[in-house]
C-alpha positions as CSV (number, residue, x, y, z in Angstrom):
1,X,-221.3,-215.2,108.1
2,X,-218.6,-213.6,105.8
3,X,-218.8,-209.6,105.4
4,X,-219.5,-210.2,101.6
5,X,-222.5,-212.3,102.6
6,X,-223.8,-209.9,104.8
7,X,-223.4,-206.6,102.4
8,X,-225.0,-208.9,99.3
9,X,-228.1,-209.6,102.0
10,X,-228.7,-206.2,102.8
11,X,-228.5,-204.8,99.4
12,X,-231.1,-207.7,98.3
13,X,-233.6,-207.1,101.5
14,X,-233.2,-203.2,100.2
15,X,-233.8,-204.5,96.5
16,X,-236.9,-206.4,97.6
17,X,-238.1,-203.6,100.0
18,X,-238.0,-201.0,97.2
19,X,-240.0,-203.4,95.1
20,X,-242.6,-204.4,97.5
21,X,-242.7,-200.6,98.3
22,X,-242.5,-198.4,95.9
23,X,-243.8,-195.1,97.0
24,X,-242.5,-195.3,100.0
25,X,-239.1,-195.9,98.9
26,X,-239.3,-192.9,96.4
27,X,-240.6,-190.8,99.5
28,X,-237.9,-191.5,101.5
29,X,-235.4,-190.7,98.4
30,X,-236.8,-188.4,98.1
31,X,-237.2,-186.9,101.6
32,X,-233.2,-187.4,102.1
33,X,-231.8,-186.1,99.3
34,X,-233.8,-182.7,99.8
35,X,-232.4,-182.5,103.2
36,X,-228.9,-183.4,101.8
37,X,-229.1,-180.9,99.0
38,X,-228.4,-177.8,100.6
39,X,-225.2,-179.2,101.3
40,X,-224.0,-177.8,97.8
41,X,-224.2,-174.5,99.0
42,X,-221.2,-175.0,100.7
43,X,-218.9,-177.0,98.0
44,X,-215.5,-175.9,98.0
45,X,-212.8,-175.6,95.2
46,X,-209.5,-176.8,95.6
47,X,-207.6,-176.7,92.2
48,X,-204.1,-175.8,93.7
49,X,-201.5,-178.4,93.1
50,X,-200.8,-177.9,96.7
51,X,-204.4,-179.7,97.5
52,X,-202.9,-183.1,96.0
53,X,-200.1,-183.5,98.6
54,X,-199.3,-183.6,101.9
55,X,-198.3,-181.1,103.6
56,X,-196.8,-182.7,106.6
57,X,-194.2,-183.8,103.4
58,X,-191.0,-182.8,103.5
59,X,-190.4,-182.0,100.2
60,X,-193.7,-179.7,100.7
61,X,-192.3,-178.0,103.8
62,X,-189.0,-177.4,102.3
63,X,-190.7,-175.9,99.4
64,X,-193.0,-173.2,101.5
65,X,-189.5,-172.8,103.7
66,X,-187.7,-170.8,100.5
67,X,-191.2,-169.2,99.5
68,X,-191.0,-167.9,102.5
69,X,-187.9,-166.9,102.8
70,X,-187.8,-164.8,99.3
71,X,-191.4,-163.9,99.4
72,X,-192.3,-166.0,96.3
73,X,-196.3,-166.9,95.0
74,X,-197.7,-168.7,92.6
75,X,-198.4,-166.2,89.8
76,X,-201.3,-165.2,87.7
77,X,-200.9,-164.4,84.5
78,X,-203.3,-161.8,83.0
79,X,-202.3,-161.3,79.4
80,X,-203.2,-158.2,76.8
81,X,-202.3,-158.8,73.1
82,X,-203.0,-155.8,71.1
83,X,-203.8,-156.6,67.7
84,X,-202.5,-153.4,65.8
85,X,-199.6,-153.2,63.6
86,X,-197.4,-151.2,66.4
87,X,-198.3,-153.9,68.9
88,X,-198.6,-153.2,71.9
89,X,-196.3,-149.8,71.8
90,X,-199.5,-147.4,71.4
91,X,-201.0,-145.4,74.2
92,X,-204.1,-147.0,75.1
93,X,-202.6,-150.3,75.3
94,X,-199.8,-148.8,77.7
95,X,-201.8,-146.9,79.8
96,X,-203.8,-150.2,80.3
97,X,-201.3,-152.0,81.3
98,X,-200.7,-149.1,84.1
99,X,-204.2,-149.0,85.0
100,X,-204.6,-152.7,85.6
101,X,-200.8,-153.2,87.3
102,X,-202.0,-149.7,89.9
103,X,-205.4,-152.1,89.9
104,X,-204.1,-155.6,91.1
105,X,-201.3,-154.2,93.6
106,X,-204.3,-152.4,95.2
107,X,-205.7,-156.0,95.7
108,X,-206.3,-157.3,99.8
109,X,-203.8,-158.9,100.9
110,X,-201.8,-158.5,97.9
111,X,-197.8,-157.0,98.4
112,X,-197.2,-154.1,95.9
113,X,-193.5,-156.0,94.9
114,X,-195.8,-159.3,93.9
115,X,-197.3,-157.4,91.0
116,X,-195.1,-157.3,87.9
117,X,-195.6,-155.7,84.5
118,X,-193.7,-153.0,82.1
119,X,-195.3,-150.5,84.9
120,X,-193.3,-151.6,87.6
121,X,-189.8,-152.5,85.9
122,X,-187.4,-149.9,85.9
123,X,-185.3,-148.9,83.0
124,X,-182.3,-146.5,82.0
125,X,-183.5,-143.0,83.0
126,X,-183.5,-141.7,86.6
127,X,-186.2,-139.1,87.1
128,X,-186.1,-135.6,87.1
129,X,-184.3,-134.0,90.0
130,X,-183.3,-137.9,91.6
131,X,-181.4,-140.5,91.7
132,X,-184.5,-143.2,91.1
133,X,-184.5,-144.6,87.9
134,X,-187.9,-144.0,85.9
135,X,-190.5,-147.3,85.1
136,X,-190.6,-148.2,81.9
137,X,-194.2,-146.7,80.9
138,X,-193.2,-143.4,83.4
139,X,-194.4,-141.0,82.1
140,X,-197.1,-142.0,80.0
141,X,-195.5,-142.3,76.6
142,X,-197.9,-140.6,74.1
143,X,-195.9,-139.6,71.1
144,X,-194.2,-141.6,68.6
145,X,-190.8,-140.9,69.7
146,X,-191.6,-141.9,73.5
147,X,-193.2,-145.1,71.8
148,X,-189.9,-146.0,69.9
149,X,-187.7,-145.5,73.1
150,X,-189.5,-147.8,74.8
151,X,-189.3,-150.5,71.9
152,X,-185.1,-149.4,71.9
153,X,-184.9,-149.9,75.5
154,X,-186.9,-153.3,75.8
155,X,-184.5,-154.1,72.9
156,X,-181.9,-153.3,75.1
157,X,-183.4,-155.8,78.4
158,X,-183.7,-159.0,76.8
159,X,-184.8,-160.2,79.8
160,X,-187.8,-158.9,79.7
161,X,-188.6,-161.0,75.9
162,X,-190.5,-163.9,76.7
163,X,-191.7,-162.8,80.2
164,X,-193.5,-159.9,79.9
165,X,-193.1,-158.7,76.1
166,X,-194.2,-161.3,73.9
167,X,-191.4,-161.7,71.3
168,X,-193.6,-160.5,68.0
169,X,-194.3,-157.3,70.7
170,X,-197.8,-157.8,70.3
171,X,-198.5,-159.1,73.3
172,X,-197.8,-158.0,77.2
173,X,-198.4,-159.5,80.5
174,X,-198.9,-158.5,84.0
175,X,-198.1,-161.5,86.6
176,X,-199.7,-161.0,90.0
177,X,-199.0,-163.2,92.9
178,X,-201.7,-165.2,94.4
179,X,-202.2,-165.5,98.1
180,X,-200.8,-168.4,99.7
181,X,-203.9,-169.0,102.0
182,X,-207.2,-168.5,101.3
183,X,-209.7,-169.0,98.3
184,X,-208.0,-168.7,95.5
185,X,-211.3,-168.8,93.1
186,X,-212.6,-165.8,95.0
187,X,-209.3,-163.8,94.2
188,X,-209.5,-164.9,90.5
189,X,-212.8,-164.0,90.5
190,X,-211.4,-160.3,91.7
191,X,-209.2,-160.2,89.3
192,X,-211.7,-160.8,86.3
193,X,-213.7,-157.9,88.4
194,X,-210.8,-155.2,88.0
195,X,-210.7,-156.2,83.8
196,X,-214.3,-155.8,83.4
197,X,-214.3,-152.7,85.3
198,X,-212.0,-150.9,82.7
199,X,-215.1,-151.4,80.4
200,X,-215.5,-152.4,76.2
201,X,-211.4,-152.6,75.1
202,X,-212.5,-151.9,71.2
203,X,-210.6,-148.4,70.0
204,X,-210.6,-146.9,66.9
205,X,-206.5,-147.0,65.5
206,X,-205.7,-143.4,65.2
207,X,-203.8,-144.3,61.9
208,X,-206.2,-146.6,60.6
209,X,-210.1,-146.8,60.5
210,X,-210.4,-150.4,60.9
211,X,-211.2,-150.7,64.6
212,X,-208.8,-153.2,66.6
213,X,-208.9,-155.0,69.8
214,X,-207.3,-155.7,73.0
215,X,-207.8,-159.1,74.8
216,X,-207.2,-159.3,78.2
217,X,-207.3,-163.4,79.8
218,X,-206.6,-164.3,83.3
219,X,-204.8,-167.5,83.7
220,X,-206.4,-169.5,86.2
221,X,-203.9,-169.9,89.3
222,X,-202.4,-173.6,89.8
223,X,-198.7,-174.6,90.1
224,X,-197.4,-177.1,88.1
225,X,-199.4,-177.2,85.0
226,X,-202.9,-175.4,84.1
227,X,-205.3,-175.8,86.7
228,X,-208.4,-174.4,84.3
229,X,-207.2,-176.5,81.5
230,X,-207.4,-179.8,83.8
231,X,-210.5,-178.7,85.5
232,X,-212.2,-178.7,82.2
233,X,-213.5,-175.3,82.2
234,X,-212.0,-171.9,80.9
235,X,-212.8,-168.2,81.4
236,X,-212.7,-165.7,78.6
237,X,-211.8,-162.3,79.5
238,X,-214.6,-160.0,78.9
239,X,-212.8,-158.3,76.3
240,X,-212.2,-161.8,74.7
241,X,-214.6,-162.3,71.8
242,X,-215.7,-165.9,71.5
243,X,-215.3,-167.5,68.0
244,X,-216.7,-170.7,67.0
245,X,-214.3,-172.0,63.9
246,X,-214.7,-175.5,62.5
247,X,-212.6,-177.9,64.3
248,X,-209.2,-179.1,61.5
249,X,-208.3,-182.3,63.8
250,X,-209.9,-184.4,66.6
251,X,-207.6,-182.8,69.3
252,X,-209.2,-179.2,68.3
253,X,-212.7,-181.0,68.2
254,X,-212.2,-182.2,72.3
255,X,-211.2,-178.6,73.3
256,X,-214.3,-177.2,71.7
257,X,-216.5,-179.5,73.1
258,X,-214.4,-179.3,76.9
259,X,-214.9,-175.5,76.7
260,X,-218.3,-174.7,75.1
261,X,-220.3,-177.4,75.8
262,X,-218.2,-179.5,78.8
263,X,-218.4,-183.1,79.7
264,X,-221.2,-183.3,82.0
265,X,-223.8,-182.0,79.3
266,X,-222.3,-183.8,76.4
267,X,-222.7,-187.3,79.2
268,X,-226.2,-186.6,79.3
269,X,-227.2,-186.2,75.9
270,X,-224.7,-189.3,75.4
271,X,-227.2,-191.0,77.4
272,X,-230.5,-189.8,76.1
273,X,-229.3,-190.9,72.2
274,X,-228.5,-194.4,74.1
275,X,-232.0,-194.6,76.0
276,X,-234.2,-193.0,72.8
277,X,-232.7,-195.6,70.6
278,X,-233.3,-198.9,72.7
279,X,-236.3,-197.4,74.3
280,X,-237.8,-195.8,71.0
281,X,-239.7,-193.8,73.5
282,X,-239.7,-190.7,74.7
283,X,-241.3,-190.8,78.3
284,X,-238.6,-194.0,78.6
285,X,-236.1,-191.8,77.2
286,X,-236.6,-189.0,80.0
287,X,-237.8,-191.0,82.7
288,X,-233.7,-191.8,84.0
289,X,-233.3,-188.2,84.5
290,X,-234.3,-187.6,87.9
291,X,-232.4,-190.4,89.2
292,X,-229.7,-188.9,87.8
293,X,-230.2,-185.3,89.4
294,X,-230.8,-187.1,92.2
295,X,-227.4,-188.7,92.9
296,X,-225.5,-185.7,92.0
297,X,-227.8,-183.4,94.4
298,X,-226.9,-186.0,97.0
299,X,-223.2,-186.7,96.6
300,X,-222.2,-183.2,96.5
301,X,-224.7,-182.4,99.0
302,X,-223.0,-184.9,100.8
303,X,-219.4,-183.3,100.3
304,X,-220.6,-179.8,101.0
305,X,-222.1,-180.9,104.4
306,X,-218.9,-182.9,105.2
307,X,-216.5,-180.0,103.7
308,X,-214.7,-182.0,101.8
309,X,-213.8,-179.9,99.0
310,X,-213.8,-181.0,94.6
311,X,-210.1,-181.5,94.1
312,X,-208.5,-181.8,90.3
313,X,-208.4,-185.4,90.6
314,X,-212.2,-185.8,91.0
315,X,-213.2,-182.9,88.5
316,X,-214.5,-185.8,86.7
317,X,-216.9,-187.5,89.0
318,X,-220.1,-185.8,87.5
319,X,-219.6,-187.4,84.5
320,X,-218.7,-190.8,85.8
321,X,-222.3,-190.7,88.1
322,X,-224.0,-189.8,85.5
323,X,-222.8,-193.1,83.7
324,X,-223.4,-195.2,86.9
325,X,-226.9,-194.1,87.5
């Protein structure tokens, strides 16, 4: 007997069973994917780009050798965009950026050197009584004129445009160095922690009435390109106010449905339209449902139990069961 002979005759000796037994096959479907469902308790995330390769491979090993070496992480970028007329060259916005950067180098596990912003970058003036140049936000700049001399001497460090000054100034960012090892969601998830800790971000403009605001956003960690993007879900900052605005093109119409709504939901209710309108029945219509909680209780049940962790490249299963069953 050929393997394909014998896997088509147990599947049709299941098929008949299930038919000839009904309730007992639903008990026992039951009954296992109960004891399997706990298993998702203990799902892992693994959305580093180092998760999709070897890393017995030697372009892998040589990489990690010159991280190594010259102490270099992936990086985190939490960006602030003040949206006042002076940028991000008033006080508040400043002394946020020192709060956060003193925040994040505090960090487990985190080196104080793997934290950069305009807090830790030094710039032309050597403090009083030294010969250590000043930071570029030391001392807290408060008046107009300390304002401006920080605007002349980021003028001054172009290098600085583009990778931690935004070049309209309105914007600033703090990169922070994510662990090599560990769980990487739990450190984001730190990091988000630390932004909502400095509480609301709407001021009142001292020159102006009209209050403004500060958004602060995480990007989530991943190598080459965006890990939350690809993963279909996204985090606003919780200084980040969520607007809905009426999609202009089909391309802005996905990314609203990806990050309000997401795939899985929109799958289901893709096939409850499908099942109402050949069905034309509502208890037909709903009737699919626990089947389909069913097989995703179990697989990732399944995966927790077994530790094998939801990489990028399978991000999309939920949707794809749901379809099958």
């Amino acid at each position: 007997m050929s393997l394909h002979k014998l896997v088509v005759g147990v599947f049709r000796a299941l098929a008949f069973s299930a038919i000839r037994q009904p309730r007992s096959t639903v008990l026992i479907a039951a009954a296992v994917t109960l004891a399997v469902a706990p298993g998702t308790l203990r799902l892992t995330l693994r959305t580093d780009g180092h998760a999709l390769v070897s890393p017995s491979a030697p372009e892998v090993a040589f990489d990690q050798s010159i991280r190594d070496t010259f102490g270099i992480d992936d990086q985190i970028v939490v960006l602030i965009r003040a949206e006042e007329t002076t940028g991000i060259y008033n006080p508040h916005t400043l002394q946020l950026v020192r709060d956060l950067t003193a925040a994040f180098a505090a960090l487990p596990s985190r080196r104080a050197s793997n934290v950069l912003s305009l807090a830790t970058e030094t710039g032309f003036r050597a403090r009083p009584g030294t010969l250590l140049r000043q930071t570029l936000l030391e001392p807290p700049l408060q008046t107009p004129a300390e304002l401006a001399r920080l605007r002349e001497d980021l003028d001054k460090l172009r290098i600085y445009t583009g990778t931690l000054v935004s070049a309209d100034g309105k914007s600033t960012a703090i990169l922070i160095g994510a662990p090599p090892a560990g769980d990487r969601t739990r450190f984001y998830e730190a990091i988000l922690r630390i932004i909502a800790a400095q509480g609301p971000c709407r001021k009142t403009s001292p020159s102006r009435a009209r209050p403004w605001r500060r958004r602060c956003s995480p990007a989530y960690p991943g190598r080459s390109g965006r890990a939350q993007g690809i993963a279909g879900h996204h985090h606003a900052g919780p200084w980040e106010q969520v607007e809905w605005n009426v999609p202009s093109s089909f391309a802005e119409l996905r990314r609203l449905i990806g990050h309000k709504l997401g795939l899985l939901p929109l799958a289901a209710i893709v096939m409850l339209l499908v099942f109402y309108a050949s069905f034309r029945n509502v208890t037909a219509t709903l009737l699919p449902l626990p089947e389909v909680a069913a097989v995703l209780l179990f697989t990732f049940g399944l995966m927790g139990w077994t530790g094998t962790p939801i990489y990028l490249t399978i991000a999309v299963m939920p949707v794809l069961l749901v379809a099958c069953a």
